[in-house]
VMD Tcl script that builds the backbone (N, CA, C; Angstrom):
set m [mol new atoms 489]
animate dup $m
set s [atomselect $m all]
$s set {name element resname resid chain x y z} {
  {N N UNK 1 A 10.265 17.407 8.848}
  {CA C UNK 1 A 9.162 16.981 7.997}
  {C C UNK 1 A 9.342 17.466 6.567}
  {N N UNK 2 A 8.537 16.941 5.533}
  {CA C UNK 2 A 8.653 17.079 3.974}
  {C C UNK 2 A 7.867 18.131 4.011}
  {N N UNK 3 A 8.752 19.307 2.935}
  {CA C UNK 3 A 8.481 20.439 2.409}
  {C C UNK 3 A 6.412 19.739 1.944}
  {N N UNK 4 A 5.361 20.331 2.248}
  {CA C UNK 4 A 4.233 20.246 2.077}
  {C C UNK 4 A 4.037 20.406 0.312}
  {N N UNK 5 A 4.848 21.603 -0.134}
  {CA C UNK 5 A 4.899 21.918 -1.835}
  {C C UNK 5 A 5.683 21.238 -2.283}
  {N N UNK 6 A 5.910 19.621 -1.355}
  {CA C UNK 6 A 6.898 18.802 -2.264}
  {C C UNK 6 A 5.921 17.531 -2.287}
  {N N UNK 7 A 4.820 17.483 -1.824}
  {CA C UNK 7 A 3.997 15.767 -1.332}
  {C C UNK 7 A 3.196 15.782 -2.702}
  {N N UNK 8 A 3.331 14.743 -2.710}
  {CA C UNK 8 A 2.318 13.869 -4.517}
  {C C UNK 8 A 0.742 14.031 -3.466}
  {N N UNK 9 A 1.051 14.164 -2.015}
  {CA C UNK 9 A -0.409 14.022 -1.719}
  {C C UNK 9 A -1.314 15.426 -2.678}
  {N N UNK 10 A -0.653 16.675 -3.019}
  {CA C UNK 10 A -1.427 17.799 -3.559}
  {C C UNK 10 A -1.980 17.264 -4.827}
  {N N UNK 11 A -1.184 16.628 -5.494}
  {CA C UNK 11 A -1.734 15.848 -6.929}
  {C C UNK 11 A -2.990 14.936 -6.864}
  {N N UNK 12 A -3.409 14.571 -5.718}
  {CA C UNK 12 A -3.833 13.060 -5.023}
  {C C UNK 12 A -3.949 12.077 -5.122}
  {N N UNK 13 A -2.490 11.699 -5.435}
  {CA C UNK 13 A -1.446 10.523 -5.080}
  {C C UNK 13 A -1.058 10.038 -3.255}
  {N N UNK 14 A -1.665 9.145 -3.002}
  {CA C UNK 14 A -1.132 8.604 -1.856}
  {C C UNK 14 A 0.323 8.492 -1.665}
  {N N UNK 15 A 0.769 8.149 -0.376}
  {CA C UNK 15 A 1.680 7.519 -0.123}
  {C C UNK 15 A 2.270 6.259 -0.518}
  {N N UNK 16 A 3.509 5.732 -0.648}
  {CA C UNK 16 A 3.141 4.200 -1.165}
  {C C UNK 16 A 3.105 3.861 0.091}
  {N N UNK 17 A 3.370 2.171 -0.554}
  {CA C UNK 17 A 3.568 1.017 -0.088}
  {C C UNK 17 A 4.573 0.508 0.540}
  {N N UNK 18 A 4.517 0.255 2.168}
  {CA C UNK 18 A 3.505 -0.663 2.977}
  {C C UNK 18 A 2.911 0.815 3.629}
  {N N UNK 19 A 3.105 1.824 3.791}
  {CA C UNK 19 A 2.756 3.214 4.596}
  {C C UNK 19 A 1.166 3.466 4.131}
  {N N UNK 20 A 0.700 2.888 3.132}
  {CA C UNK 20 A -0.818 3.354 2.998}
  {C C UNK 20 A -1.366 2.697 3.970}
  {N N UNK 21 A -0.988 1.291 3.901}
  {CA C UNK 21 A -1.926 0.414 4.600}
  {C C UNK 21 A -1.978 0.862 5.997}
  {N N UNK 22 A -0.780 1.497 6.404}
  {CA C UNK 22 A -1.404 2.035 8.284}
  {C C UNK 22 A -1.732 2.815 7.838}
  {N N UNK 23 A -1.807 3.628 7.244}
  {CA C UNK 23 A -2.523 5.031 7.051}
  {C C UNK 23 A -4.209 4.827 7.951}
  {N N UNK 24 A -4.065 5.890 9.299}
  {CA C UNK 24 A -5.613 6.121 9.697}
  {C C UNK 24 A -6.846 5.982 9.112}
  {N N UNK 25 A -7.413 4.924 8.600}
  {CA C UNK 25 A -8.675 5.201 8.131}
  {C C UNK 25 A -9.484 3.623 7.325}
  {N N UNK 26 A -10.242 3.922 6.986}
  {CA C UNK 26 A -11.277 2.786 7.063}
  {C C UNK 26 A -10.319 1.614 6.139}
  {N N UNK 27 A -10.046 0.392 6.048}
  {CA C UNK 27 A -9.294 -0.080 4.933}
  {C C UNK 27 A -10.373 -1.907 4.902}
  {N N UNK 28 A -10.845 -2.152 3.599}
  {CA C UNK 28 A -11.653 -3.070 3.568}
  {C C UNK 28 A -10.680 -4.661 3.004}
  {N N UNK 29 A -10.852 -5.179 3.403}
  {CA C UNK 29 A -9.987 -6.867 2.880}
  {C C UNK 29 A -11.009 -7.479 2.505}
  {N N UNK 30 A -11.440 -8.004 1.376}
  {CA C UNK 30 A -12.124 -9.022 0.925}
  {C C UNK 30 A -11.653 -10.192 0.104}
  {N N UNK 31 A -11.415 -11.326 0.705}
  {CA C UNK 31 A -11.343 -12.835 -0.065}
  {C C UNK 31 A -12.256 -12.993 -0.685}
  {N N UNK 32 A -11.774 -13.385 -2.171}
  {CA C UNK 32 A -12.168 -14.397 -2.706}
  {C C UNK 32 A -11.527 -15.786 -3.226}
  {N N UNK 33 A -11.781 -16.635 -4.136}
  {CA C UNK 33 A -11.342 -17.836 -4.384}
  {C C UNK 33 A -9.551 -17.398 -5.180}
  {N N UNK 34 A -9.835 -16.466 -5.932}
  {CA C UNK 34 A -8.833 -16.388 -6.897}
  {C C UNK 34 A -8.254 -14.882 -6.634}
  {N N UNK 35 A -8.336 -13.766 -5.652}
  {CA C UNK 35 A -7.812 -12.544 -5.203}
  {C C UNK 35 A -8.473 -12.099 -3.829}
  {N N UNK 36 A -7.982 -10.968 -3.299}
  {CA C UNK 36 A -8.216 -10.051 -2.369}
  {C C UNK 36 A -7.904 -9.042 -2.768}
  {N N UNK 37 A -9.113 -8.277 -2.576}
  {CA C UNK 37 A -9.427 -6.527 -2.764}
  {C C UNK 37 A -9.307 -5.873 -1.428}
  {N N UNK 38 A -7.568 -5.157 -1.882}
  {CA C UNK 38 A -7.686 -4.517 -0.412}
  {C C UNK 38 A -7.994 -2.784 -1.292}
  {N N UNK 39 A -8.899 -2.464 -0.187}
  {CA C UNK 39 A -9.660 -0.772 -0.252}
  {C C UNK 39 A -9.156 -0.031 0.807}
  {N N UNK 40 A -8.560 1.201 0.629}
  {CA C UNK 40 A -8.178 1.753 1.836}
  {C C UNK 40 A -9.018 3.162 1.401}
  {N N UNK 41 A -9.588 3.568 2.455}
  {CA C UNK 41 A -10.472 4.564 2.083}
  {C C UNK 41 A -10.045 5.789 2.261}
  {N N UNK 42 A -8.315 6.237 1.039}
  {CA C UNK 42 A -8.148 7.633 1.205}
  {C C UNK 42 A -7.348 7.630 -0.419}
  {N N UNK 43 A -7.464 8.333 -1.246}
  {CA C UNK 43 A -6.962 9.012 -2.653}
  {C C UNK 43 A -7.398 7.721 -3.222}
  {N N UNK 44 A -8.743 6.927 -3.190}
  {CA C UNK 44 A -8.827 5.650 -4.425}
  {C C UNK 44 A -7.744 4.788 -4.107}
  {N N UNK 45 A -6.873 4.009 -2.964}
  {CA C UNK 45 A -5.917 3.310 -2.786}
  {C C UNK 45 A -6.431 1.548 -3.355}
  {N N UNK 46 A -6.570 1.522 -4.054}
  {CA C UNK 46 A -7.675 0.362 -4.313}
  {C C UNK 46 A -6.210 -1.010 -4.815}
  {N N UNK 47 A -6.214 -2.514 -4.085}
  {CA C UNK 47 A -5.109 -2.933 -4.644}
  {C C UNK 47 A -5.895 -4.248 -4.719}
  {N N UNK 48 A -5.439 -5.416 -5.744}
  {CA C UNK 48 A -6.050 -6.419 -6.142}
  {C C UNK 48 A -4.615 -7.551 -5.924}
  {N N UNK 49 A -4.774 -8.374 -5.175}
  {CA C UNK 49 A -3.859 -9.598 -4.896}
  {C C UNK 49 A -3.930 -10.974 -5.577}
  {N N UNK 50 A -3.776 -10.813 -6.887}
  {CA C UNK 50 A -4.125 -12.148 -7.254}
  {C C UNK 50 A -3.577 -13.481 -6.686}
  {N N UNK 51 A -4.697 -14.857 -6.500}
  {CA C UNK 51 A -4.348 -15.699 -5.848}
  {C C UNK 51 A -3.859 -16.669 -6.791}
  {N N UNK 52 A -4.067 -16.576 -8.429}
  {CA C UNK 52 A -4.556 -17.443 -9.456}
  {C C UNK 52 A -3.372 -18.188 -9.996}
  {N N UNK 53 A -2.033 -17.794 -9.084}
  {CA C UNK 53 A -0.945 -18.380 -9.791}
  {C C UNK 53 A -0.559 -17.384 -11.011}
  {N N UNK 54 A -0.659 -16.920 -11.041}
  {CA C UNK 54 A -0.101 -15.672 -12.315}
  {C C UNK 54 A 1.289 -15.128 -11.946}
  {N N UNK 55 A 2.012 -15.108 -12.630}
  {CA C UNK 55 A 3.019 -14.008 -12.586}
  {C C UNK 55 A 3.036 -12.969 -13.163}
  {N N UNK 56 A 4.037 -11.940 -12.269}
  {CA C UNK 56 A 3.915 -10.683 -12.780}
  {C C UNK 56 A 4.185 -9.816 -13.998}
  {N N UNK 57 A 3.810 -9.155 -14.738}
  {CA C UNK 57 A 3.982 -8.660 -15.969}
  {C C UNK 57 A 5.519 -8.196 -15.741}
  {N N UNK 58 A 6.201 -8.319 -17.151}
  {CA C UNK 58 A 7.132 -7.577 -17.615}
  {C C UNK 58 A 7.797 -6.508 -17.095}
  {N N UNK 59 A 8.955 -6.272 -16.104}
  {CA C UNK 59 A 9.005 -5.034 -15.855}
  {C C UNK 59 A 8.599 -3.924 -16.490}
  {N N UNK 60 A 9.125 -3.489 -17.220}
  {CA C UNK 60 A 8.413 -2.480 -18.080}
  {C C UNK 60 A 6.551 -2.234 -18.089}
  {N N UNK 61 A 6.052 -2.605 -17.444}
  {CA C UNK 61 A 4.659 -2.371 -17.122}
  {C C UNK 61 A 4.393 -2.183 -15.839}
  {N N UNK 62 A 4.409 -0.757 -15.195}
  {CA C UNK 62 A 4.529 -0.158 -14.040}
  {C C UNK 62 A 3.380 -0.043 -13.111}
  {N N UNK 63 A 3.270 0.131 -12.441}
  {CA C UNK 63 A 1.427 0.462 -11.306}
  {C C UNK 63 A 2.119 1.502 -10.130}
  {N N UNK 64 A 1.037 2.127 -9.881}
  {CA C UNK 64 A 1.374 2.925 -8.463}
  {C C UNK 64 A 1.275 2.654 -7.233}
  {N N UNK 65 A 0.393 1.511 -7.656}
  {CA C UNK 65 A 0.326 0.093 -5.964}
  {C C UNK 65 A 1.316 -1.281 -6.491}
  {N N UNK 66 A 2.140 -0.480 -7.696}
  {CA C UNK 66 A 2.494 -2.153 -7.781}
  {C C UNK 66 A 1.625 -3.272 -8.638}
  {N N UNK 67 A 2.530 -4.269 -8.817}
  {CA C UNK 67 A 1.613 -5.725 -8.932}
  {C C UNK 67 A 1.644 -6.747 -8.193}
  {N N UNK 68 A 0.544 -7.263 -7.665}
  {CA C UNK 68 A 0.386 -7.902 -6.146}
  {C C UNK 68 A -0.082 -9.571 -6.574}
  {N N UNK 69 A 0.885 -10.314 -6.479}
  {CA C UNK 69 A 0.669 -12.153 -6.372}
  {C C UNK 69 A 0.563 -12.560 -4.453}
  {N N UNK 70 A -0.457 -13.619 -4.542}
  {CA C UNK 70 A 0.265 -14.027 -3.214}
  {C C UNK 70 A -0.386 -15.611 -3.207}
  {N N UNK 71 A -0.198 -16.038 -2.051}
  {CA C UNK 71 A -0.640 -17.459 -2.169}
  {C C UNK 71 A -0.745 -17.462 -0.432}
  {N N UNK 72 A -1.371 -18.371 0.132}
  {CA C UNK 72 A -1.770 -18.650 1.201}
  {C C UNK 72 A -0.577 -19.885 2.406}
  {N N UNK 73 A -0.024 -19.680 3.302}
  {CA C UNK 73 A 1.306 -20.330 4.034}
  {C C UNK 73 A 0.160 -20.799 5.274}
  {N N UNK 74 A -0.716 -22.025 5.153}
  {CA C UNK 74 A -1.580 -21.929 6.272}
  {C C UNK 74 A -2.672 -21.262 6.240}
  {N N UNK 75 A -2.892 -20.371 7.358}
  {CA C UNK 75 A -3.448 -18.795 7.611}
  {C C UNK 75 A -3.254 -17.413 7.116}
  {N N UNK 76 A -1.990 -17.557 7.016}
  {CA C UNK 76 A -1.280 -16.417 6.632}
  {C C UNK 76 A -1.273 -16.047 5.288}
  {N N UNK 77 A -1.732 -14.993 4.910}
  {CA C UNK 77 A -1.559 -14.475 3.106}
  {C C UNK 77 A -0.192 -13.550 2.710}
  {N N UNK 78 A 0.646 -14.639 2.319}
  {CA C UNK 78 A 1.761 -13.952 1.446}
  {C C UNK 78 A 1.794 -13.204 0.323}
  {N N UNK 79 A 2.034 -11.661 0.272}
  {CA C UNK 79 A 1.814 -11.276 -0.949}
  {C C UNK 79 A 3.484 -10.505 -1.487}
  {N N UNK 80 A 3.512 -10.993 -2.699}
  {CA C UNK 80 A 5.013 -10.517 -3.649}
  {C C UNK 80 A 4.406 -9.188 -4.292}
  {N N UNK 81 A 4.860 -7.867 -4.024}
  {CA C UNK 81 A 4.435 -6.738 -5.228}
  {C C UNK 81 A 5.565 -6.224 -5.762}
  {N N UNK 82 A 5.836 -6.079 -7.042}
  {CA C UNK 82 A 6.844 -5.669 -7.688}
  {C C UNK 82 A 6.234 -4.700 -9.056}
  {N N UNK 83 A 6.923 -3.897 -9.579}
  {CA C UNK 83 A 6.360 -3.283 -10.731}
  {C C UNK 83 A 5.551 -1.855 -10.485}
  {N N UNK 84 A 6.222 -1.290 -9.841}
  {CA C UNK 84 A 6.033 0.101 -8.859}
  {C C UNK 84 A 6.677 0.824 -9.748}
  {N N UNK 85 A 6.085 2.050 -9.894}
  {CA C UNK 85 A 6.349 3.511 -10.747}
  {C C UNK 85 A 7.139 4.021 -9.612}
  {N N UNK 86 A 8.142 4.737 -10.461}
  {CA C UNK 86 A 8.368 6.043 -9.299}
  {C C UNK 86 A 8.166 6.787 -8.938}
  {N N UNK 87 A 8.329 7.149 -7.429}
  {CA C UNK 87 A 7.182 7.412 -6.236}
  {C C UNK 87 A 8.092 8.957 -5.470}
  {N N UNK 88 A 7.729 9.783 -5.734}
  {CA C UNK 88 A 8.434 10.323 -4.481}
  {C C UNK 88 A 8.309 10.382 -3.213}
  {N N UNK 89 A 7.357 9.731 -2.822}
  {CA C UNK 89 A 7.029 9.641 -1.464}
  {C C UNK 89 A 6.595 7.925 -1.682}
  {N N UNK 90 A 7.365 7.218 -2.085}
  {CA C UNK 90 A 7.204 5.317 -2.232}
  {C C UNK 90 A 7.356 5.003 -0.901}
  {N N UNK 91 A 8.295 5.145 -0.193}
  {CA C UNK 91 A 8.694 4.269 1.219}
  {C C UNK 91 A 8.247 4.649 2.730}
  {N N UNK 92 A 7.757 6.319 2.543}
  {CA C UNK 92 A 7.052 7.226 3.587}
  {C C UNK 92 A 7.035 8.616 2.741}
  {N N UNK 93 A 6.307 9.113 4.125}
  {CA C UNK 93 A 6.387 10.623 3.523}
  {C C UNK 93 A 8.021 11.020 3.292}
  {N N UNK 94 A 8.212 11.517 2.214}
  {CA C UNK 94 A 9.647 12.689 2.221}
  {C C UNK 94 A 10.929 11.397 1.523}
  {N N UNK 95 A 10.316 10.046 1.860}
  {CA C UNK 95 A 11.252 9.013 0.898}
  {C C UNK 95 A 10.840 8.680 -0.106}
  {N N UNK 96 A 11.432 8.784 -1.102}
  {CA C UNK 96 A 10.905 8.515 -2.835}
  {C C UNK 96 A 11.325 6.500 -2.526}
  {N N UNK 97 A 11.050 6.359 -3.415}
  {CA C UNK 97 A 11.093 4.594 -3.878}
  {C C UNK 97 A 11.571 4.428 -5.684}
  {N N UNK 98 A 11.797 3.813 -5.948}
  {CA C UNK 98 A 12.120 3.138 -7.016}
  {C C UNK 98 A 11.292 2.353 -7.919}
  {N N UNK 99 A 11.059 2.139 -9.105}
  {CA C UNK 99 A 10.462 0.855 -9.915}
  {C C UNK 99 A 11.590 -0.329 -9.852}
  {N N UNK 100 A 12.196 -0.285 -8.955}
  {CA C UNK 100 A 12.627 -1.861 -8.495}
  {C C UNK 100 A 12.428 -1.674 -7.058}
  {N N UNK 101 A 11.542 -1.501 -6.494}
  {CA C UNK 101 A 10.994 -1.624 -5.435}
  {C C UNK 101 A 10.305 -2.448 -5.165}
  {N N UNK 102 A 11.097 -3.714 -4.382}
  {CA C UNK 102 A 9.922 -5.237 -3.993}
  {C C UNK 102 A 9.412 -5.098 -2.825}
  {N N UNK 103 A 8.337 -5.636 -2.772}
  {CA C UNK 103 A 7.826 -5.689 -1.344}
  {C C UNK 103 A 6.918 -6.672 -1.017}
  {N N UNK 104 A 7.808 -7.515 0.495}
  {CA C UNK 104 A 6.648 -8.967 0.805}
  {C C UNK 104 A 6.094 -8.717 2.010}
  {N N UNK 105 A 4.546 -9.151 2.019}
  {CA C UNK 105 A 3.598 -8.719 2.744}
  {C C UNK 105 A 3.195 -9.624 3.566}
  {N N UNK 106 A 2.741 -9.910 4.761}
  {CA C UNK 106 A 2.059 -11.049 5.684}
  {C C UNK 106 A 1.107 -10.351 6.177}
  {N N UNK 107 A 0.147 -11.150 6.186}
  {CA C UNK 107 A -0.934 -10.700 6.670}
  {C C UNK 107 A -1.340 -12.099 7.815}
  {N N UNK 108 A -1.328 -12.098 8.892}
  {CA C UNK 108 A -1.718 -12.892 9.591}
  {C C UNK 108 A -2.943 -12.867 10.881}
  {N N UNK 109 A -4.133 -13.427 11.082}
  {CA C UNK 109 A -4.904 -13.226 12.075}
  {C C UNK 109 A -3.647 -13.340 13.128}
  {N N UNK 110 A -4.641 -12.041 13.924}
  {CA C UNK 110 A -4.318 -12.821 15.499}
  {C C UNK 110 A -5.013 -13.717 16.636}
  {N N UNK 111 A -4.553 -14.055 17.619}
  {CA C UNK 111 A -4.831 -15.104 18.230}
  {C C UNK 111 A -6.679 -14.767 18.491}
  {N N UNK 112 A -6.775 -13.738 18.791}
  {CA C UNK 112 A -7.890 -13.235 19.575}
  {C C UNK 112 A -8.699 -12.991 17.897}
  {N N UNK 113 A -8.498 -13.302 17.005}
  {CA C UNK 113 A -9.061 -12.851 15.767}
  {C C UNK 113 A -10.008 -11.525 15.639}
  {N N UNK 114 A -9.106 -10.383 16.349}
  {CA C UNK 114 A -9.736 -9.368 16.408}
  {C C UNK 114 A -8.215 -8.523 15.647}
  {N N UNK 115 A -7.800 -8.738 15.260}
  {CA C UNK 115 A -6.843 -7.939 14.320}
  {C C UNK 115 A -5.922 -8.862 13.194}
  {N N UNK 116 A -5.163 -8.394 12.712}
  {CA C UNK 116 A -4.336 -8.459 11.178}
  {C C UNK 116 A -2.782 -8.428 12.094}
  {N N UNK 117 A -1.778 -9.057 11.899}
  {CA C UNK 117 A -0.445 -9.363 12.361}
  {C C UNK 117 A 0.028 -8.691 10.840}
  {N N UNK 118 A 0.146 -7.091 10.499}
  {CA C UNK 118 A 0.884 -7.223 9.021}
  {C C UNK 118 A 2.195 -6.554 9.422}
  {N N UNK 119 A 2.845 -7.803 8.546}
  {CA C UNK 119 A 4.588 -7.455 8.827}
  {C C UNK 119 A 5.302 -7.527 7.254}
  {N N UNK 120 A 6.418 -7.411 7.072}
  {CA C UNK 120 A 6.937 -7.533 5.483}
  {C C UNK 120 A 8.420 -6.970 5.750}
  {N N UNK 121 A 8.834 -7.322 4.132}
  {CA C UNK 121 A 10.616 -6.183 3.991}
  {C C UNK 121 A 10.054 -5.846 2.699}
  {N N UNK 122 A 10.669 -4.638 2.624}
  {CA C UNK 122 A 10.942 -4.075 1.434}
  {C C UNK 122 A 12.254 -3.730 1.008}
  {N N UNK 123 A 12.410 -4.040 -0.605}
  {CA C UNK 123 A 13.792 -4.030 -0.924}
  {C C UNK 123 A 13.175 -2.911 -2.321}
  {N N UNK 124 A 14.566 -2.223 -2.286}
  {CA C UNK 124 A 14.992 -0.983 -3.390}
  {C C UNK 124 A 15.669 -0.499 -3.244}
  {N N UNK 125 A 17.000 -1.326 -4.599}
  {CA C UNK 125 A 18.265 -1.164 -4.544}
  {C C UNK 125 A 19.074 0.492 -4.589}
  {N N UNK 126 A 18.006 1.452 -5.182}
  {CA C UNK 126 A 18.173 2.744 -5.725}
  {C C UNK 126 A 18.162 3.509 -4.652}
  {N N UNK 127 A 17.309 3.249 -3.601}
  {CA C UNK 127 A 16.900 4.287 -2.180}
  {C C UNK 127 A 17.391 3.615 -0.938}
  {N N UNK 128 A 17.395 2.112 -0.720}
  {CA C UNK 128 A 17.966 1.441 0.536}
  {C C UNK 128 A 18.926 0.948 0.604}
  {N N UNK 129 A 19.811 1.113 1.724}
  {CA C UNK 129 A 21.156 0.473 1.132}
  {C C UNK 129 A 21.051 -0.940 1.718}
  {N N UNK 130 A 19.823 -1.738 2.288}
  {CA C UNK 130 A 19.638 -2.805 2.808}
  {C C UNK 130 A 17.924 -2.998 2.878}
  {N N UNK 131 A 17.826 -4.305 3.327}
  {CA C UNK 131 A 16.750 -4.437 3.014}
  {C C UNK 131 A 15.732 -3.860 4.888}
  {N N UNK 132 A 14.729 -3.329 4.487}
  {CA C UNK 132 A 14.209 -3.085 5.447}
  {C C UNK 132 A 12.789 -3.531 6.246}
  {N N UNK 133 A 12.510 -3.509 7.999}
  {CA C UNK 133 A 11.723 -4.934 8.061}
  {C C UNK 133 A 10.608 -4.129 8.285}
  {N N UNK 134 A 9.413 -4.404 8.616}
  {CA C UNK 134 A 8.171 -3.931 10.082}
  {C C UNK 134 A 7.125 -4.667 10.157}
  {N N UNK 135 A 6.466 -4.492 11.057}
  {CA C UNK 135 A 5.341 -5.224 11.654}
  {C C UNK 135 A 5.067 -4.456 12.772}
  {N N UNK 136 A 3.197 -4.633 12.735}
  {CA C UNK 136 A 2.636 -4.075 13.033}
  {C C UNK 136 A 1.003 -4.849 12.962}
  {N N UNK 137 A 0.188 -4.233 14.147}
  {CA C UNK 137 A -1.235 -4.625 13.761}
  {C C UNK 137 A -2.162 -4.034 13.524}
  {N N UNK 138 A -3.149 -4.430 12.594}
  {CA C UNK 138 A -4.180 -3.619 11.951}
  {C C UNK 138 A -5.524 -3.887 12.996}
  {N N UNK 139 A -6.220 -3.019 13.393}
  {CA C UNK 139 A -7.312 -3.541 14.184}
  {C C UNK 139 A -8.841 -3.737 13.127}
  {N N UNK 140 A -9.440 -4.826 13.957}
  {CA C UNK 140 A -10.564 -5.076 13.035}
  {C C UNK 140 A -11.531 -4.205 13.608}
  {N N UNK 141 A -12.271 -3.296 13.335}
  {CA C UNK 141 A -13.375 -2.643 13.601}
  {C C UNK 141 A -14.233 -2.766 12.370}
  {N N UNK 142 A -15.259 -3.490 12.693}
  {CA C UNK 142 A -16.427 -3.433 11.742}
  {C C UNK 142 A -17.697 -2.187 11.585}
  {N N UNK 143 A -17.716 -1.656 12.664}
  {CA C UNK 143 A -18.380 0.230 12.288}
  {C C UNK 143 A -17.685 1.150 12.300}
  {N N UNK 144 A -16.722 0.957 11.797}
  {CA C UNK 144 A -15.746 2.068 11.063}
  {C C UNK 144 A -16.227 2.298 9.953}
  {N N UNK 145 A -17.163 3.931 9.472}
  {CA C UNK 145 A -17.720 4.101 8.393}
  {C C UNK 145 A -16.596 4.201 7.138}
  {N N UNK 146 A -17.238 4.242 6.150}
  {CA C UNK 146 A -16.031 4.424 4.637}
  {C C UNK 146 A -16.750 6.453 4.515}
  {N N UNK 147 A -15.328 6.915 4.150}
  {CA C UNK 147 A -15.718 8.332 3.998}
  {C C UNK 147 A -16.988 8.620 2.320}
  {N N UNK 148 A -15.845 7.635 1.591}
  {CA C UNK 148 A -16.855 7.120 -0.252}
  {C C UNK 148 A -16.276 9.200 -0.526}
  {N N UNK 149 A -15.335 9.904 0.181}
  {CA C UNK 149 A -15.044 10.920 -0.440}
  {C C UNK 149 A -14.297 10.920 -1.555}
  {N N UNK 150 A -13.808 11.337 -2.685}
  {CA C UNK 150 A -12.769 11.611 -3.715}
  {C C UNK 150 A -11.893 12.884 -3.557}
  {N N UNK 151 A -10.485 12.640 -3.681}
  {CA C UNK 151 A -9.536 13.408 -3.437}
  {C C UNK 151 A -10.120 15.100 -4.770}
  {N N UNK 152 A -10.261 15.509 -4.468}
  {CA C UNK 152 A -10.177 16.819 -5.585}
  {C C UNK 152 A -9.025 17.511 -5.093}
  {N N UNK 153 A -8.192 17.905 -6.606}
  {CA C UNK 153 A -7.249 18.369 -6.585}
  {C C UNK 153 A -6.967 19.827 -6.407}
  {N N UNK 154 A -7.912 20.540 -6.856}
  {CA C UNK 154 A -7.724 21.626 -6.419}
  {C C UNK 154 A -7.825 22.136 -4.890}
  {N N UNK 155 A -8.884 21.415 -4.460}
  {CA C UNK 155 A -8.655 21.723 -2.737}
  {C C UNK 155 A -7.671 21.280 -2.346}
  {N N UNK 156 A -7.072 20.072 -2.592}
  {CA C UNK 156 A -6.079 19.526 -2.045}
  {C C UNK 156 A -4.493 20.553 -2.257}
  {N N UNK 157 A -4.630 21.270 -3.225}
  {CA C UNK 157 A -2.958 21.721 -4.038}
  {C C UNK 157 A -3.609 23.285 -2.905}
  {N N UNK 158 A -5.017 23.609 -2.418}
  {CA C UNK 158 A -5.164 25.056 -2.117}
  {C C UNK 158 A -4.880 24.831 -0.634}
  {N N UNK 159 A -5.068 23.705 0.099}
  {CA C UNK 159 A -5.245 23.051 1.590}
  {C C UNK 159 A -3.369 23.191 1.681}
  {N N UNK 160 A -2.425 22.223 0.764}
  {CA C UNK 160 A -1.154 22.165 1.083}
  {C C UNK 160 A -0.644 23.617 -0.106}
  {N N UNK 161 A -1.359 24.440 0.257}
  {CA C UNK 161 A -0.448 25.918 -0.236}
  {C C UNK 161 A 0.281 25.919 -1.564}
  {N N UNK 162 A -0.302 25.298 -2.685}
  {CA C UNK 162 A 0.051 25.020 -4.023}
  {C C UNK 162 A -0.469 26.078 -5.462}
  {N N UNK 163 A -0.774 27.010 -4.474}
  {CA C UNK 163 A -1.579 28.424 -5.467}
  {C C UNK 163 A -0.822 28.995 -5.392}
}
mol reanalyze $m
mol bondsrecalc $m
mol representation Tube
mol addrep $m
């Protein structure tokens, strides 16, 4: 496991991307006409999917979730994020990531429309020497409370032994 006085979590910086989204805990999806607000309820993980046909800014204009396009295949919501800061913990705990770190997302009901089918690859030429796959399902629970806590940093740097 990753040295604890080495995780961006003490700063409270999440994990990246796709590893937040399983991350244990409440995570909200809301459609609208022109995006989806996905909320994951741990360090402010807050990500916006525009639907509007936009492309992505300039490399040189970085995010810590990325910048998220997608468009709809059917059912399924395809999302492109590119434009990722560097992460030391981008790909999991203890793997850093790259700002050329792409990553495509599916989000698909399942049959029983009681969960999320999310699968994707992520590519980053700097940390992977290939491109890498997963999938997995998100369960829908609708009384799953939101914590609405905020990361404070000082508990967090005193909790992972940063004094």
């Amino acid at each position: 496991p990753a040295d604890p006085k080495s995780t961006t979590q003490k700063d409270c910086v999440p994990i990246g991307l796709p590893a937040t989204t399983f991350y244990p805990v409440a995570t909200n999806i809301t459609v609208q006409k022109d995006k989806v607000l996905i909320k994951t309820d741990w360090m402010d993980t807050n990500r916006t999917v525009y639907l509007d046909g936009r492309k992505h800014p300039p490399a040189s204009q970085l995010f810590q979730h990325g910048h998220s396009v997608g468009h709809w295949e059917g059912k399924t919501l395809v999302v492109e994020t590119t434009n990722f800061t560097d992460h030391k913990m981008g790909l999991s705990t203890g793997v850093p990531s790259s700002s050329q770190k792409k990553l495509i997302e599916r989000f698909a009901l399942s049959e029983d429309g009681k969960s999320l089918i999310y699968s994707g690859t992520i590519d980053d030429p700097v940390y992977l020497t290939q491109q890498a796959q997963w999938s997995g399902r998100l369960e829908y629970r609708p009384g799953m409370p939101q914590s609405n806590q905020k990361c404070n940093v000082e508990v967090a740097r005193k909790f992972l032994g940063d004094y």
